[in-house]
C-alpha positions as CSV (number, residue, x, y, z in Angstrom):
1,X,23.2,-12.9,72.4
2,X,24.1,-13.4,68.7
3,X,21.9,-11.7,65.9
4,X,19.5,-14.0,64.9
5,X,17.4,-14.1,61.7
6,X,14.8,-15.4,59.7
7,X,13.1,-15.9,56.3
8,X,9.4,-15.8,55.7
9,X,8.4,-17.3,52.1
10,X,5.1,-17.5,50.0
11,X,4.4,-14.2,50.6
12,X,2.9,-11.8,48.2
13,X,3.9,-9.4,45.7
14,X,3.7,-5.6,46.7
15,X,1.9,-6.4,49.5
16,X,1.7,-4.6,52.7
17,X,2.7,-7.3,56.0
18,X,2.7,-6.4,59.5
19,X,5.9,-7.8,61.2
20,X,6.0,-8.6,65.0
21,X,8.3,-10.3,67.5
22,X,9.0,-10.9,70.8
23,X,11.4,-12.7,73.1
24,X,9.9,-15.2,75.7
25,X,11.3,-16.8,78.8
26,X,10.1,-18.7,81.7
27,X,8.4,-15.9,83.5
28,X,6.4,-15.4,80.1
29,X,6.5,-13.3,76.5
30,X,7.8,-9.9,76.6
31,X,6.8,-7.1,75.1
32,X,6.6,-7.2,71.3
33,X,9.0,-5.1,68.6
34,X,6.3,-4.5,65.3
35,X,7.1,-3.0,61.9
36,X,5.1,-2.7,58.5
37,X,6.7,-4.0,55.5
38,X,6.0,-4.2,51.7
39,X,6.9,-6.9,49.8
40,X,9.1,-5.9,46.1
41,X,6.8,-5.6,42.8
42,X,7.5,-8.4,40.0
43,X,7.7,-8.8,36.3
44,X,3.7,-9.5,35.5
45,X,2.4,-12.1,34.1
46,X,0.6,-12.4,30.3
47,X,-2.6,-10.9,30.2
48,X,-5.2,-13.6,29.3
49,X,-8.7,-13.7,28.0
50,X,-8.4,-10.5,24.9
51,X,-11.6,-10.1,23.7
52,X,-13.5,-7.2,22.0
53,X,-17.3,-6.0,21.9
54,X,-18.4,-4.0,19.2
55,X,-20.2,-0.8,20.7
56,X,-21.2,0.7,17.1
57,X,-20.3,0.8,13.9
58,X,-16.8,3.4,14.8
59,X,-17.0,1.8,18.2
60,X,-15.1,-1.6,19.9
61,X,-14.6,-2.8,23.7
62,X,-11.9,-4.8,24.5
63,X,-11.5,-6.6,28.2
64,X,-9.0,-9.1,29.7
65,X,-7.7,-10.8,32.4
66,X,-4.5,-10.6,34.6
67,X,-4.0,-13.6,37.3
68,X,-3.2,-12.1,40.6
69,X,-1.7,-11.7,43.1
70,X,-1.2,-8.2,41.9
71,X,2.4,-7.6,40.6
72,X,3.0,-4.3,41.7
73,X,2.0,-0.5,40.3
74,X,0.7,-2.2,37.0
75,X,-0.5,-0.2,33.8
76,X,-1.7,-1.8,30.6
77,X,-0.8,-0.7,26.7
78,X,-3.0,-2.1,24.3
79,X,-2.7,-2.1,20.4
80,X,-5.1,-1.3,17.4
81,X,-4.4,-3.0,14.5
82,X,-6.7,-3.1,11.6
83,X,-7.0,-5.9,8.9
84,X,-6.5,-5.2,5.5
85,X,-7.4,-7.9,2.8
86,X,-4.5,-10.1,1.3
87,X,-2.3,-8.4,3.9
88,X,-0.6,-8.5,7.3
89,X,-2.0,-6.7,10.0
90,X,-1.3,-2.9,10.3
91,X,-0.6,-0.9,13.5
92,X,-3.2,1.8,14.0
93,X,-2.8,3.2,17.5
94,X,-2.1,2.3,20.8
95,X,-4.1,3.6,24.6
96,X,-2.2,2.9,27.8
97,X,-4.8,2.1,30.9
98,X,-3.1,2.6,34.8
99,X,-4.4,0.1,37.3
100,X,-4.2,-3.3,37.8
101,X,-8.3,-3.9,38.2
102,X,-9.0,-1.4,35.2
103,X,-8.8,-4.3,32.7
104,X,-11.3,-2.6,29.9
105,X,-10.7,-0.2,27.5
106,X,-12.8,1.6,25.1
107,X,-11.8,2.8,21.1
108,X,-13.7,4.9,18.8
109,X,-13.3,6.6,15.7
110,X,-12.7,3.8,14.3
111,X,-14.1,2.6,10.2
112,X,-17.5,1.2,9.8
113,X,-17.6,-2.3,8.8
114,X,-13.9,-2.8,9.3
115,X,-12.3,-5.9,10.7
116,X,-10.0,-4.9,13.6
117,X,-7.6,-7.4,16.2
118,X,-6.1,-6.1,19.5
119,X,-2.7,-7.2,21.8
120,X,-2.2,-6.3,25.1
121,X,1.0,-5.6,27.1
122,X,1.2,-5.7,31.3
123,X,3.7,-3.4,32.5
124,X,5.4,-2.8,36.5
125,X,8.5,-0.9,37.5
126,X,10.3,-4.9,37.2
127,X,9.3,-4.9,33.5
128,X,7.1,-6.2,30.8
129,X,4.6,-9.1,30.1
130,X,4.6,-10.7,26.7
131,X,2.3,-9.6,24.3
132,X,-0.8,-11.3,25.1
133,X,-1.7,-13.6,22.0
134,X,-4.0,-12.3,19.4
135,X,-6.5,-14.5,17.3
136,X,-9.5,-12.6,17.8
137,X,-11.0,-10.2,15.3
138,X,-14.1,-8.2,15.2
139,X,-15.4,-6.2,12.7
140,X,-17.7,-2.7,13.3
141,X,-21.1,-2.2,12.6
142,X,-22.5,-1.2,9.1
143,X,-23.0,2.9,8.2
144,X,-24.3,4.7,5.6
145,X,-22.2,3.9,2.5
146,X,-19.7,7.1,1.5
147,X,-20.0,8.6,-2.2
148,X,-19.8,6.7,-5.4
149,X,-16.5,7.9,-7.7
150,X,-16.0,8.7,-10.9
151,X,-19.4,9.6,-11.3
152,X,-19.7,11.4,-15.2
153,X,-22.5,12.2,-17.5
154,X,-21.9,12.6,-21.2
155,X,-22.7,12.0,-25.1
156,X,-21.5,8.6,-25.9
157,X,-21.7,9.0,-29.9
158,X,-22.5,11.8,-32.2
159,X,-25.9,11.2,-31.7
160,X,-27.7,14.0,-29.1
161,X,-30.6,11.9,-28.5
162,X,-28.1,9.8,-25.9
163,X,-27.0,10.1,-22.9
164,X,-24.6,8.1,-20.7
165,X,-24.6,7.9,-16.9
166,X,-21.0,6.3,-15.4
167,X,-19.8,5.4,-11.9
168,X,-18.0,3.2,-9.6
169,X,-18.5,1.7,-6.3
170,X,-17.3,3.9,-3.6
171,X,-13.5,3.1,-2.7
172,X,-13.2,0.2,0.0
173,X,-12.9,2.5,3.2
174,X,-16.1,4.5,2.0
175,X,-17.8,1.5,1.3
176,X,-19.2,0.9,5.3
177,X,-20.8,-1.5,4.6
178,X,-22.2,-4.7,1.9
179,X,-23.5,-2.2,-1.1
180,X,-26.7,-3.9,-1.8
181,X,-28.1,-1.2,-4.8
182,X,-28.0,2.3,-6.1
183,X,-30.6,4.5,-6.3
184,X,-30.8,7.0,-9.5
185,X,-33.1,9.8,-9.4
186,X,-33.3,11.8,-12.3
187,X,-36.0,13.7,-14.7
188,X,-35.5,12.7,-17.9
189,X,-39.1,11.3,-18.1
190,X,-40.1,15.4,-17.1
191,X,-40.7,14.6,-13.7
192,X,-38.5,12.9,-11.0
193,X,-38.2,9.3,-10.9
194,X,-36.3,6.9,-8.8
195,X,-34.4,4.0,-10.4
196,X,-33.0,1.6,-8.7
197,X,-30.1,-0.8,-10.1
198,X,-28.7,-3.9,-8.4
199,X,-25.0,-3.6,-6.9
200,X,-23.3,-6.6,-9.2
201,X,-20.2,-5.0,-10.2
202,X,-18.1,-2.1,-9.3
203,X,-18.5,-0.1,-12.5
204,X,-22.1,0.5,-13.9
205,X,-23.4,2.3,-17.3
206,X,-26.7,3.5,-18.1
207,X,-28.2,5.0,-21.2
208,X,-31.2,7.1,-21.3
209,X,-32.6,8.4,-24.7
210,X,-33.0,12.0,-24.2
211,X,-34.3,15.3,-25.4
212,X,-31.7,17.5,-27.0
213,X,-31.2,21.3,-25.9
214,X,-32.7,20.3,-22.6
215,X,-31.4,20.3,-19.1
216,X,-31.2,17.1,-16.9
217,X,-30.6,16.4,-13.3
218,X,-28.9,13.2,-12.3
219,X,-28.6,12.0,-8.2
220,X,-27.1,8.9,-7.1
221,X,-26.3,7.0,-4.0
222,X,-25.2,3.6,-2.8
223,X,-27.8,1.6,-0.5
224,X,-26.5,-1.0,2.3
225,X,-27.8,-4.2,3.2
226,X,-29.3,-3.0,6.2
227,X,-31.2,-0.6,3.9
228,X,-29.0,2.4,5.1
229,X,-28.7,5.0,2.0
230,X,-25.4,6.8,1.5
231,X,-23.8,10.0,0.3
232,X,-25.7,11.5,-2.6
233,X,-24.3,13.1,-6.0
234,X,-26.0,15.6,-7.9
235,X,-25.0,16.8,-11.4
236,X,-26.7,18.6,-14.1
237,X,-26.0,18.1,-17.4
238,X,-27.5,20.2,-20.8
239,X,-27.9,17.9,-23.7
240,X,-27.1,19.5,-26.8
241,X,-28.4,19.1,-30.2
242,X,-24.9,20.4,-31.6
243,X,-23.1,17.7,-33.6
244,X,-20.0,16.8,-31.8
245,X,-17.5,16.2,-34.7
246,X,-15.2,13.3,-34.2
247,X,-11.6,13.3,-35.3
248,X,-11.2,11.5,-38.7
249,X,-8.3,9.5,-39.0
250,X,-6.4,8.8,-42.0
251,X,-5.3,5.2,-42.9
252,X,-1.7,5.5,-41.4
253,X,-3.3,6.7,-38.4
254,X,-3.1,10.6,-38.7
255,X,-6.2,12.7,-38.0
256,X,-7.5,14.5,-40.8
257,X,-6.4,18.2,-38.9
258,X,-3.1,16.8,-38.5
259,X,-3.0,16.7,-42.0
260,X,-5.1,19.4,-42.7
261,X,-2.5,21.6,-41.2
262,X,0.6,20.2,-42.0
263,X,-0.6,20.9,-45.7
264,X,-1.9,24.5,-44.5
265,X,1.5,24.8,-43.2
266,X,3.4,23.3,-45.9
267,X,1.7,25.9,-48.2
268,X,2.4,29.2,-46.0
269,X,6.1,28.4,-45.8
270,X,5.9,28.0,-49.7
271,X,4.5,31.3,-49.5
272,X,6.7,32.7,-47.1
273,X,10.0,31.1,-49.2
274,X,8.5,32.7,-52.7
275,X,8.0,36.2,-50.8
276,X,11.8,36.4,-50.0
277,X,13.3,35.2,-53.5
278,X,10.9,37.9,-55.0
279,X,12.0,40.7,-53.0
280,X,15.9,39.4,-53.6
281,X,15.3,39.4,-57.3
282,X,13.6,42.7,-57.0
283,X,16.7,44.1,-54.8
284,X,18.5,43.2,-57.0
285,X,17.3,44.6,-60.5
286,X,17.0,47.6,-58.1
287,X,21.1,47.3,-57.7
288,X,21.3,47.3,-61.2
289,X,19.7,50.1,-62.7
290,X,21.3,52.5,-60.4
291,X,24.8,50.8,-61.6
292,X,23.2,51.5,-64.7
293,X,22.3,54.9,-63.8
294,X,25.8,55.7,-62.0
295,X,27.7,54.5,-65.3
296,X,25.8,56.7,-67.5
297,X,25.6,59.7,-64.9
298,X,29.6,59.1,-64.7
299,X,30.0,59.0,-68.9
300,X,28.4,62.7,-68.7
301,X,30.2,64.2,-66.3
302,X,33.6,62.9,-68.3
303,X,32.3,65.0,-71.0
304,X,32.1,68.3,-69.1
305,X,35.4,67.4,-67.6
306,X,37.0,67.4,-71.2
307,X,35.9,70.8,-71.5
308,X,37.7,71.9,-68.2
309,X,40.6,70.2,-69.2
310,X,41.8,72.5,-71.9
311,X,41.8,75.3,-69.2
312,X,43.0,73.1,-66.9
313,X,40.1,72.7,-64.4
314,X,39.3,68.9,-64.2
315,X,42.1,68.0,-62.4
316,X,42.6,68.4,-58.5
317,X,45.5,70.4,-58.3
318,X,43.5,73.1,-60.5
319,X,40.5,72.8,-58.4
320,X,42.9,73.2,-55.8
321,X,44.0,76.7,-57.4
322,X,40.9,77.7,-58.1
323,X,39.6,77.4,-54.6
324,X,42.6,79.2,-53.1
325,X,41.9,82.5,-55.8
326,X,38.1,82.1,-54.6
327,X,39.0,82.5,-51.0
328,X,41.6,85.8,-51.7
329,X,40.1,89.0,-50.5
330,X,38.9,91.4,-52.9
331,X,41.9,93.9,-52.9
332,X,43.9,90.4,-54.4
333,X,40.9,90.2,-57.0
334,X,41.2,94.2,-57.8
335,X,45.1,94.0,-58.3
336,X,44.9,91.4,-61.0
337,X,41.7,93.0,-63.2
338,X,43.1,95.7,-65.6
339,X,42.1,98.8,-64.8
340,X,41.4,102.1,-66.8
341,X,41.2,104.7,-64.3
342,X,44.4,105.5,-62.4
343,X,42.4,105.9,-59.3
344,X,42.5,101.8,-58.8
345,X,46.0,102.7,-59.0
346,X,46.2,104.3,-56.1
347,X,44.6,102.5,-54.6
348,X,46.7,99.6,-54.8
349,X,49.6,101.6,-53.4
C-alpha cells in the first residue's frame, strides 16, 4: 500500500510520451491509469556542416546541420562577416531563422566579387550552442565594374596642342570584379573612336595631340574579365589656344609676382610716406605765415592804440567808460552838450 515509483531513462528531448499503468493480480490486469507527458528541452548541440552557395554576384546560401534528437523550441542566428585584405574578419550583419528543420538561410545585398565567411549559433529556452566553427569562405559573382576616380582632362605644358587624360582604378568596393581594360571613346580624330588600354596599373595617363580652340569629348569605363563593361564618365573639355603663363620663380625660390608686388608695394607706401611729410611741411609753413601775419597785424594795432592812449582810450577801464556813456539815454547826452538856447534849459528841469 506504499507509494511506489519509477524512472524511465533514454528518452528523448521535448518529446511527447504516452504514460500508462495498471495493477495486476491473480484474477488478471486491471484497468489502466494513462497520462501524456513531455519530456524538458536541452542545451543544443553545435551546428555542423556551414557551408555557403553563391546565388549571384550580391547573393550567398548558407546551410547546416544539427544532430537530433531535436533539443527543444530551437532557433538559429547566423553571422555575416566579410573579409577584408590584410585584416581580420569584420561583422556585417546577423539573420535569426525559427525551427529546428529550417537549417538554410538566404543573404543578399551583399558586394560583388567580395569574399564573405559565416558562423552559426543554435539556440533553446536551456541556452546556447557554440559558435559553429568557421573556415569556409566564398566569394560573390563578378558585376559590372563601378566608375573610375579621379578622372581629369587638362593642358599638361604651355603648349595648346596637348592634352592629357588622367584616372584611377575604381576604389576596391567598386571594383566588382578583376578590371581586365578601359575603354576611351573620344573625338579628337573628328569622329568617335574607341580606344582601348590594358588595366596594368591603377593610375593611367594619356596624351593626345590636339586642335586648339576646339571642343573635345572624353568617355571612359572599366571592362571586367568576364567582358562586363562598367560605369561610364563623360567630360568635355575646350582646348584653348591661350598661352597659360606659368609662375616664374626667382633663384631663392620667390615667384616673379611675389616680387613684382612686394616692389609695387614697397613703392606706394614710399609714396604714401612722402604724401604726409609734404602736407606736414606744408602745414606747417601755413602755421607760420599767419604767426607772421598775426605779429605784424598786432604791431599795427599797437600803433592806433598809442593814439588812444593820450585820451585815454586803449586801456580797459576807458573802454569800460566809454561803453557805459554809449549806453546813457539821450536826456544824459543832452545835459552834458552846451547849449545856447535856454529852452534845453528847461528842459532839463
Amino acid at each position: 500500500m506504499e507509494p511506489v515509483s519509477y524512472e524511465i531513462n533514454q528518452l528523448l528531448p521535448y518529446t511527447d510520451y504516452k504514460v500508462w499503468l495498471n495493477a495486476i493480480n491473480d484474477a488478471g490486469d486491471g484497468n489502466r491509469s494513462e497520462t501524456l507527458v513531455t519530456t524538458d528541452s536541452e542545451v543544443p548541440m553545435n551546428p555542423l556542416n556551414v557551408a555557403a552557395s553563391v546565388v549571384s554576384s550580391s547573393e550567398i546560401k548558407v546551410t547546416w546541420k544539427l544532430q537530433g534528437p531535436k533539443p527543444g523550441m530551437t532557433s538559429y542566428y547566423i553571422k555575416v562577416y566579410e573579409m577584408v585584405l590584410n585584416a581580420q574578419p569584420a561583422f556585417l550583419r546577423g539573420e535569426n531563422v525559427i525551427g529546428f528543420d529550417k537549417q538554410i538561410a538566404q543573404f543578399s545585398g551583399l558586394e560583388a566579387y567580395w569574399n564573405y565567411t559565416f558562423t552559426v549559433v543554435a539556440t533553446t529556452d536551456k541556452g546556447s550552442s557554440e559558435e559553429s566553427d568557421t573556415s569556409i569562405v566564398v566569394t560573390t559573382y563578378q558585376d559590372a565594374p563601378g566608375k573610375v576616380t579621379n578622372f581629369e582632362i587638362k593642358r599638361p605644358s604651355t603648349i595648346s596642342t596637348t592634352m592629357e587624360v588622367s584616372w584611377f582604378i575604381p576604389v576596391l568596393q567598386d571594383r566588382n570584379g578583376i578590371i581586365k581594360e578601359y575603354k576611351i571613346n573620344h573625338n579628337i580624330s573628328g569622329t568617335t573612336t574607341t580606344e582601348t588600354i590594358a588595366a596594368e596599373y591603377e593610375n593611367f595617363q594619356k596624351l593626345y595631340y590636339i586642335t586648339p580652340d576646339r571642343h573635345y569629348q572624353i568617355e571612359i569605363y572599366a571592362v571586367n574579365a568576364i567582358n562586363q563593361a562598367g560605369e561610364k564618365l563623360r567630360k568635355m573639355y575646350y582646348a584653348s589656344s591661350a598661352v597659360e603663363s606659368q609662375p616664374q620663380v626667382s633663384s631663392k625660390g620667390y615667384t616673379i609676382e611675389t616680387v613684382v608686388g612686394a616692389a609695387v608695394g614697397c613703392v606706394v607706401f614710399s609714396g604714401v610716406v612722402v604724401g604726409l611729410v609734404y602736407c606736414l611741411i606744408r602745414k606747417r609753413s601755413k602755421n607760420t605765415i599767419s604767426k607772421q601775419a598775426k605779429a605784424k597785424h598786432t604791431r599795427k594795432e599797437s600803433k592806433i592804440g598809442g593814439q588812444y592812449e593820450e585820451v585815454g582810450l586803449d586801456n580797459v577801464s576807458a573802454q569800460q567808460e566809454l561803453g557805459i556813456i554809449d549806453n546813457q539815454n539821450v536826456y544824459d547826452q543832452i545835459d552834458r552838450i552846451p547849449t545856447v538856447d535856454k529852452q534845453y534849459e528847461n528842459m532839463i528841469i
